[in-house]
C-alpha positions in Angstrom: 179.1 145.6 147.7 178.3 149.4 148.1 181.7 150.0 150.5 183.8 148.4 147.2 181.8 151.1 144.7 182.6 153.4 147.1 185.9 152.7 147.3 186.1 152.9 143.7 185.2 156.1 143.5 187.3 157.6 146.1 190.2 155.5 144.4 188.9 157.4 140.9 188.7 160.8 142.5 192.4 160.3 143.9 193.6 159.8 140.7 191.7 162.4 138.7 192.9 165.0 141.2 196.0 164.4 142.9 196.8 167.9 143.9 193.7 168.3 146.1 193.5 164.5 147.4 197.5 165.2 148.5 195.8 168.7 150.3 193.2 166.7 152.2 195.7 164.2 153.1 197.9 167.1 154.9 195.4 168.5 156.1 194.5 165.2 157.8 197.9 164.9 159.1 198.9 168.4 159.8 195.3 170.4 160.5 196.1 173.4 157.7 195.9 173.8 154.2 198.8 174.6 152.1 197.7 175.2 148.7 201.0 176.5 147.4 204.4 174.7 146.5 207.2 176.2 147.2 209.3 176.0 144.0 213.4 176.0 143.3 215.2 177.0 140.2 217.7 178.5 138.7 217.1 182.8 137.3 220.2 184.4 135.5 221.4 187.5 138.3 220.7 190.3 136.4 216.9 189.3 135.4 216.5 187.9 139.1 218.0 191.5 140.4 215.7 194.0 137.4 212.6 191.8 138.0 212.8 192.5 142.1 213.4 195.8 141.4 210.4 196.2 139.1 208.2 194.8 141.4 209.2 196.6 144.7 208.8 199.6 142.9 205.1 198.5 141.7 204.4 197.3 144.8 203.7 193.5 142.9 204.3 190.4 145.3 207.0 188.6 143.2 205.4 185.2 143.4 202.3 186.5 142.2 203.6 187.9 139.0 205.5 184.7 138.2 202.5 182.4 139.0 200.6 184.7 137.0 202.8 184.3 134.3 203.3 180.6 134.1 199.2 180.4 134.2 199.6 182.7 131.0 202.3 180.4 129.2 200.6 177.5 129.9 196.6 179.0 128.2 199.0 180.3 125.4 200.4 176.8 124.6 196.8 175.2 124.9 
């Protein structure tokens, strides 16, 4: 009986919080934690080639600044 509440739980966990069960699974399999996702879309050139430029020359990591801003789009729409 408790092994089946258990079990419940864990199941309940999993599927409250996907991302970080998914992590833990990895980890299982592979021994490291990845906690980014590599992402793949489409930027027009010109904003793609101004936005580079803007961060080499403030020394920003690119990835940063667009995580950043999603994380900002995504409070702003709350």
């Amino acid at each position: 009986m408790q092994s089946n509440k258990f079990l419940n739980i864990a199941k309940d966990i999993a599927r409250k919080n996907r991302p970080l069960f998914d992590t833990l699974l990895e980890f299982e399999r592979t021994k490291k934690i990845r906690t980014k996702m590599r992402l793949n879309f489409s930027i027009d050139k010109s904003t793609a080639q101004r936005f580079r430029r803007f961060c080499r020359e403030k020394r920003y990591n690119m990835s940063a600044k667009i995580e950043q801003a999603m994380k900002e789009f995504i409070e702003k729409d709350k």
